[in-house]
N, C-alpha and C positions, 0 to 999 in steps of 0.2 A: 749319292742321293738317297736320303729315307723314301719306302714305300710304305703307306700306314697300311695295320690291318681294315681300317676302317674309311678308306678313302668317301664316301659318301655322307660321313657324319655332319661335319660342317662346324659351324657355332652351336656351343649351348643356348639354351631359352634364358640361362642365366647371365650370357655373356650379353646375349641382346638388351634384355633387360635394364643389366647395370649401364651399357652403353646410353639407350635412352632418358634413363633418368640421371645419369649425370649430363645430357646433352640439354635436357629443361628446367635442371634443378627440380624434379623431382623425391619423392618418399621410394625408395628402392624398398617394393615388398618383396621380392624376391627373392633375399636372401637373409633377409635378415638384420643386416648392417646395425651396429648401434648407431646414434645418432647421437648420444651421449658421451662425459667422457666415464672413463673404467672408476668405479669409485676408490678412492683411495684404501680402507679397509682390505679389498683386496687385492691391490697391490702391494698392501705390507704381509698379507699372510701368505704371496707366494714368492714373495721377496726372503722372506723365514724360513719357508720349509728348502727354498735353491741351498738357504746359507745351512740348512740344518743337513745336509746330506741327499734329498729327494730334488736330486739335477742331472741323474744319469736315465737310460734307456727303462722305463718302466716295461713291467712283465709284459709278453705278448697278448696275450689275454685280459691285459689292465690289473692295475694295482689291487691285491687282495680286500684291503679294507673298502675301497668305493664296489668293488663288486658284492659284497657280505652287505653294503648299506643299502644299494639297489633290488638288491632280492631284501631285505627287508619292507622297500617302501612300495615293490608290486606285491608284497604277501600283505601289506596295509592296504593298500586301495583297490587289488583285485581279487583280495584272499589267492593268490597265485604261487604256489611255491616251487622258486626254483633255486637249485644246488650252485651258488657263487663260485664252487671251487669249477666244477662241469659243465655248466648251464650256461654262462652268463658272460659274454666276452666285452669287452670296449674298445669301440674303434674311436678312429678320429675323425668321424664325420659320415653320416648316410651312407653317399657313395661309395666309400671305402667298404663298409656293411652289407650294405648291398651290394656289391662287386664281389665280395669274401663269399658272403653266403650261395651264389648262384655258382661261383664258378668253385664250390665245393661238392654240387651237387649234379650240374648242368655237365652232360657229356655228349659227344660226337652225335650229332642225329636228334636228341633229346627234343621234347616239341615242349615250349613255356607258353602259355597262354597268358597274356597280355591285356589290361580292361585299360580301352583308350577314351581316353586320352591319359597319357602317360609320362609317368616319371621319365625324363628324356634320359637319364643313364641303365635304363633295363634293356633295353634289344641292343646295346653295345654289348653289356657284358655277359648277355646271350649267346651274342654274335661271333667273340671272341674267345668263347669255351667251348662252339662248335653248335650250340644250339637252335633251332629255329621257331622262332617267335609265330605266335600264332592269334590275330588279334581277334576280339571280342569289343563292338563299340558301346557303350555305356549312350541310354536311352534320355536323350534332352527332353523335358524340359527340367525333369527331377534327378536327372543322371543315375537312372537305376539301371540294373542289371537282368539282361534277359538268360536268369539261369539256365532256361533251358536250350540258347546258343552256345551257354559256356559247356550247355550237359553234350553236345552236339560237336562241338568242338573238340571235346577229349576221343583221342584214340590212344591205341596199346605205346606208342611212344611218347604220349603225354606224361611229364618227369613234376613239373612244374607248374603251379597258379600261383602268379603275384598277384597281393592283392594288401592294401592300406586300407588304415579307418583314424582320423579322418584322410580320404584320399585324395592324394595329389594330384590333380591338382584342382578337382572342381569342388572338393570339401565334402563331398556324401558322405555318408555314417552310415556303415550298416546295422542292419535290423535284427532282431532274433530272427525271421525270418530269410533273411538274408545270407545268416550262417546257416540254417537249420537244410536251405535248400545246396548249401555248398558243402556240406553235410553227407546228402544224401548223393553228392557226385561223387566224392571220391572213397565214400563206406567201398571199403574189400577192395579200393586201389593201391599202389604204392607211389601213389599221387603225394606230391610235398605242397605245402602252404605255405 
């Protein structure tokens, strides 16, 4: 018999979701789904590059040319320069990203502070690199953040702030303001973002 490390988790919010709205014929926003079919266009240019040699295990870190064009098009829209060879890795989905990045950094004891409501896969992969989550609720009616819970919140095994923009899942954007105050939490920490 399997014992999960996570016996409490349950369903995803995405599993509920798709359930639902395939049980009403609903628009599944959830995930994304196309609704459409794949246009044809690009199923002939990945039908070409399968037959041109590009059908085996691409690099760990993503195929070199889409990582050189992605650090072009954040150094176009955010003036952002980041090093595609170093910088810049591709997964295959959020999840995966976010699982990678935590449990690269996330160790035995480490505290992550958490703005709830939350991406339902962070305190798993908190949880499963030994870390403990440590939540911060995000203020209704405008879903802002009371920086200074989150400043109250950090102590010396604070490793970790997750945090999105727009965030998942109530849509807030942060503010100059909003960095400027998450700024001044972790100046002279070795606090991650």
């Amino acid at each position: 018999m399997l014992r999960s490390k996570l016996p409490d988790v349950g369903l995803t919010i995405f599993s509920v979701m798709t359930k639902l709205s395939n049980d009403y014929n609903a628009i599944n926003l959830s995930q994304g789904f196309l609704d459409v079919d794949v246009h044809s266009d690009l199923l002939n240019l990945v039908n070409k590059y399968m037959h041109s040699g590009h059908n085996q295990y691409a690099p760990m870190q993503g195929v070199l040319i889409l990582r050189e064009m992605i650090a072009d098009k954040a150094r176009e829209l955010y003036s952002a320069v980041y090093d595609p060879v170093s910088e810049i890795t591709v997964t295959s989905g959020a999840t995966e990203a976010l699982f990678a990045a935590i449990a690269s950094v996330v160790h035995q004891g480490d505290e992550v502070i958490v703005l709830e409501p939350a991406f339902d896969s962070y305190v798993p992969a908190i949880e499963l690199n030994g870390g403990i989550p440590i939540y911060v609720k995000f203020r209704f009616p405008e879903y802002r953040v009371d920086w200074d819970e989150v400043k109250q919140a950090v102590t010396s095994q604070t490793r970790l702030i997750i945090l999105n923009s727009p965030h998942n899942p109530t849509g807030a954007v942060w503010s100059g303001d909003d960095i400027t105050a998450l700024k001044h939490i972790v100046k002279d920490t070795e606090i991650l973002i």
